[in-house]
N, CA, C and O atoms as a GROMACS GRO file, in nm:
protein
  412
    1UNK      N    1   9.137  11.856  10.400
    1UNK     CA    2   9.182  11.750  10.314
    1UNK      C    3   9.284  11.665  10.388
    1UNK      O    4   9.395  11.697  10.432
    2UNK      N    5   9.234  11.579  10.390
    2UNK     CA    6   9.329  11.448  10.490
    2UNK      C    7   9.479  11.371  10.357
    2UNK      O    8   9.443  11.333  10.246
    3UNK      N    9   9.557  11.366  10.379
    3UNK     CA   10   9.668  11.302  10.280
    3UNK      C   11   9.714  11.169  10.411
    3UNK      O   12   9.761  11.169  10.525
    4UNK      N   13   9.674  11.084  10.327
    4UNK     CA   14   9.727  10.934  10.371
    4UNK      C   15   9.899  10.959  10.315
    4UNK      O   16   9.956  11.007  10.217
    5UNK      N   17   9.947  10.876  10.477
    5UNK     CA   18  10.092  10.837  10.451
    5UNK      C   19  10.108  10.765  10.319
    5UNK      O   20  10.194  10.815  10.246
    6UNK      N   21  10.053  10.673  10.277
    6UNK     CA   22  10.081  10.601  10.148
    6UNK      C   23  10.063  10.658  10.042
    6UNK      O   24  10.097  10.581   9.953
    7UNK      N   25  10.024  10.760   9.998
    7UNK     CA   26   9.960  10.861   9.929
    7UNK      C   27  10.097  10.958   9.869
    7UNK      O   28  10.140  10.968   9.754
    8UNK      N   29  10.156  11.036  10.022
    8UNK     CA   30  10.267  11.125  10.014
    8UNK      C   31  10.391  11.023  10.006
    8UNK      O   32  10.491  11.073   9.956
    9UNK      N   33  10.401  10.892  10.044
    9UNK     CA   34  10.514  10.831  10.015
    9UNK      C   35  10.521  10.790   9.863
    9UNK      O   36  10.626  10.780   9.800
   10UNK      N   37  10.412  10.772   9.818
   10UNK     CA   38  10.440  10.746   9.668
   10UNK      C   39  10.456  10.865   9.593
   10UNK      O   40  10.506  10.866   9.481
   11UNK      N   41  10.426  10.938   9.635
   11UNK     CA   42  10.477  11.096   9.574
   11UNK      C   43  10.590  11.127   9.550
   11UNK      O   44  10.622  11.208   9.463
   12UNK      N   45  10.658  11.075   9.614
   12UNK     CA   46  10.833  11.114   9.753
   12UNK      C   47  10.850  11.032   9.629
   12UNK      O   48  10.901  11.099   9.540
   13UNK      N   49  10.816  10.866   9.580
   13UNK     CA   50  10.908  10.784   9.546
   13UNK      C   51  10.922  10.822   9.385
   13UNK      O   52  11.022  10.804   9.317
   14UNK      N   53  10.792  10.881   9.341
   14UNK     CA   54  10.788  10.888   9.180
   14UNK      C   55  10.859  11.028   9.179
   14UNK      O   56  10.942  11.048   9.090
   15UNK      N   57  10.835  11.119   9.264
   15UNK     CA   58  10.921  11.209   9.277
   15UNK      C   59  11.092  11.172   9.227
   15UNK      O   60  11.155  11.205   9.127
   16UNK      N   61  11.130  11.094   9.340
   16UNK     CA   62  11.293  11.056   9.319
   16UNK      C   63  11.362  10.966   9.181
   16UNK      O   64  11.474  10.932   9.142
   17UNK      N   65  11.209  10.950   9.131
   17UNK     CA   66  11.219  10.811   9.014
   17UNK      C   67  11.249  10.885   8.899
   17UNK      O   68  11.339  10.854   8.821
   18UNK      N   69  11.137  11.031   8.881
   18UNK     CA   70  11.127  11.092   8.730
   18UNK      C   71  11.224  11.194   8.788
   18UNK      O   72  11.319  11.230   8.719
   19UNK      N   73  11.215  11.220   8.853
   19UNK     CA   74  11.392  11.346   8.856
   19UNK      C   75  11.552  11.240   8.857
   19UNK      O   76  11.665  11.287   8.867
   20UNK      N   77  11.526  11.132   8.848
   20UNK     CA   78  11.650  11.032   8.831
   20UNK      C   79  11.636  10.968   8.673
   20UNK      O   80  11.704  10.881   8.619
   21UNK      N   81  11.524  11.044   8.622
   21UNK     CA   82  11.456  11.021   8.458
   21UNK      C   83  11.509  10.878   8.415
   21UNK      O   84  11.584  10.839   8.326
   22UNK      N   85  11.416  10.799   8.545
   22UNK     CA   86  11.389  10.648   8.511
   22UNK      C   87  11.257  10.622   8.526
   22UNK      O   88  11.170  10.689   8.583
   23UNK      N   89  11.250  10.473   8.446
   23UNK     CA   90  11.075  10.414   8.389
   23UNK      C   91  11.053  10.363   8.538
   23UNK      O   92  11.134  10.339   8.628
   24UNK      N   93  10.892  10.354   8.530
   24UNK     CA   94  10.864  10.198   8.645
   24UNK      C   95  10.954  10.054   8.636
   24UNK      O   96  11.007   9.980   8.719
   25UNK      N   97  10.944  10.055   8.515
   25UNK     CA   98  10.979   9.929   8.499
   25UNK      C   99  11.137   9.927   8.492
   25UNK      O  100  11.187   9.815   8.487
   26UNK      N  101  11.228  10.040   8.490
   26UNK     CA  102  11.376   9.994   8.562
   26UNK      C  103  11.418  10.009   8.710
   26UNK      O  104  11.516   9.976   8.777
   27UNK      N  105  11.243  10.102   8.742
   27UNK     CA  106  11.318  10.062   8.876
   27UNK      C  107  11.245   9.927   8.941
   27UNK      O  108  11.286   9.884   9.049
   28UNK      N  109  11.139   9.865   8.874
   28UNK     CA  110  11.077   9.762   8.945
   28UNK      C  111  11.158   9.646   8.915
   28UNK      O  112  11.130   9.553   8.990
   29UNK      N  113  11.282   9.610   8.800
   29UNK     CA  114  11.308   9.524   8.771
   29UNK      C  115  11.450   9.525   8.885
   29UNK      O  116  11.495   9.417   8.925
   30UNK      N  117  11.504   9.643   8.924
   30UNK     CA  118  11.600   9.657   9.010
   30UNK      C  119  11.578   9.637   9.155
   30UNK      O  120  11.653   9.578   9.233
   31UNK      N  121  11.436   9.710   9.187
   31UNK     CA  122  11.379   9.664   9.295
   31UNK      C  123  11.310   9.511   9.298
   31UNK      O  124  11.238   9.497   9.396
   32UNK      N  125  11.315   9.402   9.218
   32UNK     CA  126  11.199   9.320   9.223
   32UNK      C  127  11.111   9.305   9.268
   32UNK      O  128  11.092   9.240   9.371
   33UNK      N  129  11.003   9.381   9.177
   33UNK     CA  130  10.861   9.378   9.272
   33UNK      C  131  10.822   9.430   9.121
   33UNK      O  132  10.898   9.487   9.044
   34UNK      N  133  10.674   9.394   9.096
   34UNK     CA  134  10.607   9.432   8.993
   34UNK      C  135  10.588   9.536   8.915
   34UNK      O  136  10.520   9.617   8.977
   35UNK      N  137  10.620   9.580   8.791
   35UNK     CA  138  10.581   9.662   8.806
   35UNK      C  139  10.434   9.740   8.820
   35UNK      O  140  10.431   9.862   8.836
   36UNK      N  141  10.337   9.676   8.815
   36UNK     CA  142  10.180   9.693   8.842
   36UNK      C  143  10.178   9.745   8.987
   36UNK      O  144  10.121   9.850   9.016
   37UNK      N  145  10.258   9.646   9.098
   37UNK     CA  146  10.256   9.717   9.272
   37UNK      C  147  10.361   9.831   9.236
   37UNK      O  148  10.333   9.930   9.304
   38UNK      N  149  10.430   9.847   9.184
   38UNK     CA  150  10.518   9.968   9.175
   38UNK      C  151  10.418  10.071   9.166
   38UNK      O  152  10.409  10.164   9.246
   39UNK      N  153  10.353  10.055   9.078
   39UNK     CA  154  10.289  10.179   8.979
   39UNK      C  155  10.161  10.207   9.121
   39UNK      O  156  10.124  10.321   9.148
   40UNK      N  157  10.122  10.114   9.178
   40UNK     CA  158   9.968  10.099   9.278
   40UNK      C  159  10.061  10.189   9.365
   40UNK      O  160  10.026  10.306   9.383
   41UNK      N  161  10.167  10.145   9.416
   41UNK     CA  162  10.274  10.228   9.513
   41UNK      C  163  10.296  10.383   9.475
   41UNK      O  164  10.239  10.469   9.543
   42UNK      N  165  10.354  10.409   9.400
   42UNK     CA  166  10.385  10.534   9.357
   42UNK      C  167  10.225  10.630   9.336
   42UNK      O  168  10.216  10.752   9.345
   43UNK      N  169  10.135  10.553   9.312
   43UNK     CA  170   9.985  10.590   9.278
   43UNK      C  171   9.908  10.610   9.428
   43UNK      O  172   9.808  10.680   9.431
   44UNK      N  173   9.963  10.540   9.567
   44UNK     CA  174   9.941  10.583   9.655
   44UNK      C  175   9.824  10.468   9.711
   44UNK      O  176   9.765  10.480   9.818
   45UNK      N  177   9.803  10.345   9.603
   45UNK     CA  178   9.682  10.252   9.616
   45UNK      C  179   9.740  10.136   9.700
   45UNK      O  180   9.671  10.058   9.765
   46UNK      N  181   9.856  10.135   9.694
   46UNK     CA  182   9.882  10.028   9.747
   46UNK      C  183  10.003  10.099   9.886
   46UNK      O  184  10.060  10.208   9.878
   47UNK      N  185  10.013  10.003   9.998
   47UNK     CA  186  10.086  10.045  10.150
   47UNK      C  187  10.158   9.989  10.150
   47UNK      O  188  10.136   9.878  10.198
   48UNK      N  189  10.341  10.024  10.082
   48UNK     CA  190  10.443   9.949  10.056
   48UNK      C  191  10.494   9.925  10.248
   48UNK      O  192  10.491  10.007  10.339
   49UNK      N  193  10.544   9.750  10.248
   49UNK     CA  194  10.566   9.725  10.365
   49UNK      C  195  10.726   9.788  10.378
   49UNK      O  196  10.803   9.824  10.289
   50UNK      N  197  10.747   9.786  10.534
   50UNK     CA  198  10.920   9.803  10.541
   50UNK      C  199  11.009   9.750  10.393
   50UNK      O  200  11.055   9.815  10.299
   51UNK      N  201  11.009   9.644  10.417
   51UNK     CA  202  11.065   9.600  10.341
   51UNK      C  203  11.089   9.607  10.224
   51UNK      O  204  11.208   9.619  10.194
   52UNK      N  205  10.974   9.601  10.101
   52UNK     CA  206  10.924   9.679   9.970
   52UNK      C  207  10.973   9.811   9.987
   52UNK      O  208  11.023   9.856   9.883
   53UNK      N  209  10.974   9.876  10.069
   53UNK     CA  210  11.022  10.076  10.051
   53UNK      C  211  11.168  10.082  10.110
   53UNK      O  212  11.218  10.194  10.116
   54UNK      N  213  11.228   9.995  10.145
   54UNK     CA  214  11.358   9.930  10.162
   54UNK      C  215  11.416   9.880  10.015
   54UNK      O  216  11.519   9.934   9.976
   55UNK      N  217  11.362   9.793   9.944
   55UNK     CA  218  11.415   9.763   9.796
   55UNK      C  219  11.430   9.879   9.691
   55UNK      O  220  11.520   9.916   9.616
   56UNK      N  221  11.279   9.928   9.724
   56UNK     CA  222  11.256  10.056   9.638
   56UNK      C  223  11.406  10.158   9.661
   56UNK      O  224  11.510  10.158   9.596
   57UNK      N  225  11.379  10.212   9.741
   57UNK     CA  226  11.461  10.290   9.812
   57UNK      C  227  11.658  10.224   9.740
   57UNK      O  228  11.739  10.289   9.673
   58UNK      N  229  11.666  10.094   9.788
   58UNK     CA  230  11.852  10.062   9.736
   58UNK      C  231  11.808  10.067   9.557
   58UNK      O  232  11.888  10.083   9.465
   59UNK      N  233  11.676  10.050   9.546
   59UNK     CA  234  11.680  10.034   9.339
   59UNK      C  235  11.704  10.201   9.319
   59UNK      O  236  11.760  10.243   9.217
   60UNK      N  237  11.666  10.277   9.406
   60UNK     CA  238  11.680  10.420   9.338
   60UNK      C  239  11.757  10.539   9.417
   60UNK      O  240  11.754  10.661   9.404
   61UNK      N  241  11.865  10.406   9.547
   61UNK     CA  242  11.963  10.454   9.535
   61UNK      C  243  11.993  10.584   9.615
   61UNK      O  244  12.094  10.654   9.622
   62UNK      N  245  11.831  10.594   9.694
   62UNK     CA  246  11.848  10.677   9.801
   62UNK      C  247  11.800  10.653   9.966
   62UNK      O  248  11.693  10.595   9.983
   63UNK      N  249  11.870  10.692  10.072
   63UNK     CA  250  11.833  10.624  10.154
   63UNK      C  251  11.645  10.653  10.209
   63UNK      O  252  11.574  10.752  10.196
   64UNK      N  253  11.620  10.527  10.265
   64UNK     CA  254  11.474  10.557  10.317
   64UNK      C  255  11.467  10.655  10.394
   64UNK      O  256  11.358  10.713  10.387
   65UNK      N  257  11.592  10.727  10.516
   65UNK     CA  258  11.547  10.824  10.613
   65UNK      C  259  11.542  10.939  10.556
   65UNK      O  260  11.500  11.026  10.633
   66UNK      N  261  11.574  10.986  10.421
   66UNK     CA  262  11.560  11.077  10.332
   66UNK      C  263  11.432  11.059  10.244
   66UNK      O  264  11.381  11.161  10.198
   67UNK      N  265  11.389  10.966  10.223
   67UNK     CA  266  11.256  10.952  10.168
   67UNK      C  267  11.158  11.025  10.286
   67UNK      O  268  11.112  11.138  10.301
   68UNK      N  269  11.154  10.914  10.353
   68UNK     CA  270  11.067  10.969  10.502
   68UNK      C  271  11.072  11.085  10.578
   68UNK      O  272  10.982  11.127  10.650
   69UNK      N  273  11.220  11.155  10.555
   69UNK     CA  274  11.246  11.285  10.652
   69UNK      C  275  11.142  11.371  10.472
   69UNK      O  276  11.022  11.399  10.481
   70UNK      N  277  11.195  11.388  10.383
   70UNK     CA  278  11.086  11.460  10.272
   70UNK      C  279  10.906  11.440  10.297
   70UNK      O  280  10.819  11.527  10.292
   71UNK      N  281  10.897  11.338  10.317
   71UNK     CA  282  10.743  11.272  10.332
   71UNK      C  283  10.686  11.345  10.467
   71UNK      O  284  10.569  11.378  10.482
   72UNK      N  285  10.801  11.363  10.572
   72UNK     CA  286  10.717  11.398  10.681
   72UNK      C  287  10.743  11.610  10.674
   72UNK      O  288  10.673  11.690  10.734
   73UNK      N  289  10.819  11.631  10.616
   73UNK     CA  290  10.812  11.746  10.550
   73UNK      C  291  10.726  11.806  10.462
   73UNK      O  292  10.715  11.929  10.460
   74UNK      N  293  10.652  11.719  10.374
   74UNK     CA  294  10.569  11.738  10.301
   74UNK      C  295  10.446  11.731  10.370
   74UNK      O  296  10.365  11.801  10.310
   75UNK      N  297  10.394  11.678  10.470
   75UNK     CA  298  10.306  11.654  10.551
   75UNK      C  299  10.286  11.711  10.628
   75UNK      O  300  10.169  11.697  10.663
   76UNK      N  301  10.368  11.817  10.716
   76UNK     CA  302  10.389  11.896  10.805
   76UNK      C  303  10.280  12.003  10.760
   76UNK      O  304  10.176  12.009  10.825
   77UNK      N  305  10.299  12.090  10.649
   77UNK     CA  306  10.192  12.196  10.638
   77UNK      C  307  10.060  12.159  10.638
   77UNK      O  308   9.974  12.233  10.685
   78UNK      N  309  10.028  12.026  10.577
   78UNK     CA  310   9.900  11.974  10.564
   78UNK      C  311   9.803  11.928  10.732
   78UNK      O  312   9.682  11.929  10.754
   79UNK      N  313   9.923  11.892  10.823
   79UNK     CA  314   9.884  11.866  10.947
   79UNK      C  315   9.849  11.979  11.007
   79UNK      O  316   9.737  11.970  11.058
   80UNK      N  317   9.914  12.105  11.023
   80UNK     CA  318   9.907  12.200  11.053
   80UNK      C  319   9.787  12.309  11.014
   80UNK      O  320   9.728  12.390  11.085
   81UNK      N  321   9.777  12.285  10.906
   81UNK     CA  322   9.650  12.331  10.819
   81UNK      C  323   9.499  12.264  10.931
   81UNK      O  324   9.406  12.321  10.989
   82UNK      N  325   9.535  12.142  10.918
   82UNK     CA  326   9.418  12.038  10.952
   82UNK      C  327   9.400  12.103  11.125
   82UNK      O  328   9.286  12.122  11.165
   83UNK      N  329   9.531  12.136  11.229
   83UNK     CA  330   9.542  12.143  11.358
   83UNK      C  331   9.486  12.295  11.347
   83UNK      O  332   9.401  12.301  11.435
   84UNK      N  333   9.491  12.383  11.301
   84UNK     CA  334   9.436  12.539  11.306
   84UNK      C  335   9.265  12.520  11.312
   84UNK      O  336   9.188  12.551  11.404
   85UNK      N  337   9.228  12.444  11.151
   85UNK     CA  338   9.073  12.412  11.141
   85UNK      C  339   9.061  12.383  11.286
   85UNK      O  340   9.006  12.465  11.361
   86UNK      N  341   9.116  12.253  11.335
   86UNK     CA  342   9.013  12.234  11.475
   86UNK      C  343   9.015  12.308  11.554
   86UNK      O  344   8.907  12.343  11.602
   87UNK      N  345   9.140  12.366  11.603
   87UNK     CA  346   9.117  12.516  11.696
   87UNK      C  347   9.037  12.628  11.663
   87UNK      O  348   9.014  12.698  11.762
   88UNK      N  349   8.998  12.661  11.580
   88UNK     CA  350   8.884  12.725  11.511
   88UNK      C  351   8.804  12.653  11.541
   88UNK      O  352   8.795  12.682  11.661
   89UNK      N  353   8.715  12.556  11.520
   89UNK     CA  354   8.655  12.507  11.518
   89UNK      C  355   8.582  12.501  11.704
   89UNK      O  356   8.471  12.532  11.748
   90UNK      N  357   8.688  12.455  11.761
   90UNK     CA  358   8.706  12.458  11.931
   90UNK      C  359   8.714  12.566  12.049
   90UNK      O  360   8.677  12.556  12.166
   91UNK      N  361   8.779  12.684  11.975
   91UNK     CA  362   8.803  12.798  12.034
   91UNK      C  363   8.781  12.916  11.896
   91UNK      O  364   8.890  12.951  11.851
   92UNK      N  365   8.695  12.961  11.846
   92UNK     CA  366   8.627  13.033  11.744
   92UNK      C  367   8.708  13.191  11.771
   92UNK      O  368   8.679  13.249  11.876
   93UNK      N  369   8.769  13.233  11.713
   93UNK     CA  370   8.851  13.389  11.697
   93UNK      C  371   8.781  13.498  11.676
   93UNK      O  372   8.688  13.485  11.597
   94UNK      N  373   8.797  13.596  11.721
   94UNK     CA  374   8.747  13.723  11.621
   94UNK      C  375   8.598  13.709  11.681
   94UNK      O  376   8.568  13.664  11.792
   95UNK      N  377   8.494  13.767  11.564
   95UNK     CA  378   8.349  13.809  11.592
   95UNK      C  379   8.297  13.658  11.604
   95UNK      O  380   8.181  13.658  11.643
   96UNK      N  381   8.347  13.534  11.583
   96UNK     CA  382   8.262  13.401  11.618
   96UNK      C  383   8.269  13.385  11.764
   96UNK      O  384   8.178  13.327  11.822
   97UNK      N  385   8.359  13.428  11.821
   97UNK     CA  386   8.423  13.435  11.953
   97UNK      C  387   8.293  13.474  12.042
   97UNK      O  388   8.222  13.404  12.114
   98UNK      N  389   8.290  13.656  11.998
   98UNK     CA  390   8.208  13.729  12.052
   98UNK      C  391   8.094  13.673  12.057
   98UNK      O  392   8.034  13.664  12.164
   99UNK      N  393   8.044  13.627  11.945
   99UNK     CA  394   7.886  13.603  11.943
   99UNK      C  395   7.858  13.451  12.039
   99UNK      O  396   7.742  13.447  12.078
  100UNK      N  397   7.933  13.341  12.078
  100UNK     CA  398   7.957  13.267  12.111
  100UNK      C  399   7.964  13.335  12.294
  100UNK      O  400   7.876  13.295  12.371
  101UNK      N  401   8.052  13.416  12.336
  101UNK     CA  402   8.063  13.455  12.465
  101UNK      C  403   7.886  13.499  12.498
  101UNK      O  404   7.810  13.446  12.579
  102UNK      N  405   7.857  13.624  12.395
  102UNK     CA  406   7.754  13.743  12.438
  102UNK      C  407   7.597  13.592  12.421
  102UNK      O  408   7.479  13.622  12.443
  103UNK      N  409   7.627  13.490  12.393
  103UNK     CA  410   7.517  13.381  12.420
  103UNK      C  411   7.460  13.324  12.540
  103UNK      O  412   7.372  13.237  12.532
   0.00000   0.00000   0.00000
């Protein structure tokens, strides 16, 4: 299972939004930006630019390298997951190994 950066950053952001038990719409009116791209953002549909996850980020008051250091934390097991499959996949363990050599 592949997780797009835009995907886990809107996670990170609705994450910081409903544990700060605020709406879309106070933080989109603080951030100015829609709340419809808010909601596409946090939903993972839409690829907030620098800038947009910069507003977001001062409307809710936490910094972006803490958004992003969580996001790439959250991503870490999923990469890792994904990097084992291909070594399996490339170098086969155990009895796939064997049957693969004794060929």
């Amino acid at each position: 299972m592949t997780v797009l950066l835009r995907e886990a950053i809107g996670d990170q952001l609705r994450r910081v939004r409903t544990g700060q038990g605020r709406t879309l719409r106070d933080v989109s009116t603080d951030a100015r930006v829609s709340l419809g791209y808010l909601s596409e953002v946090e939903r993972g549909q839409k690829e907030a630019s620098s800038e947009l996850l910069a507003s977001i980020c001062v409307a809710l008051e936490v910094e972006i390298s803490d958004v992003l250091r969580d996001v790439a934390g959250a991503m870490a097991p999923v990469a890792t997951l994904q990097t084992d499959a291909l070594v399996e996949v490339i170098a086969p363990q155990g009895d796939a190994a064997a049957a693969l050599a004794a060929a």
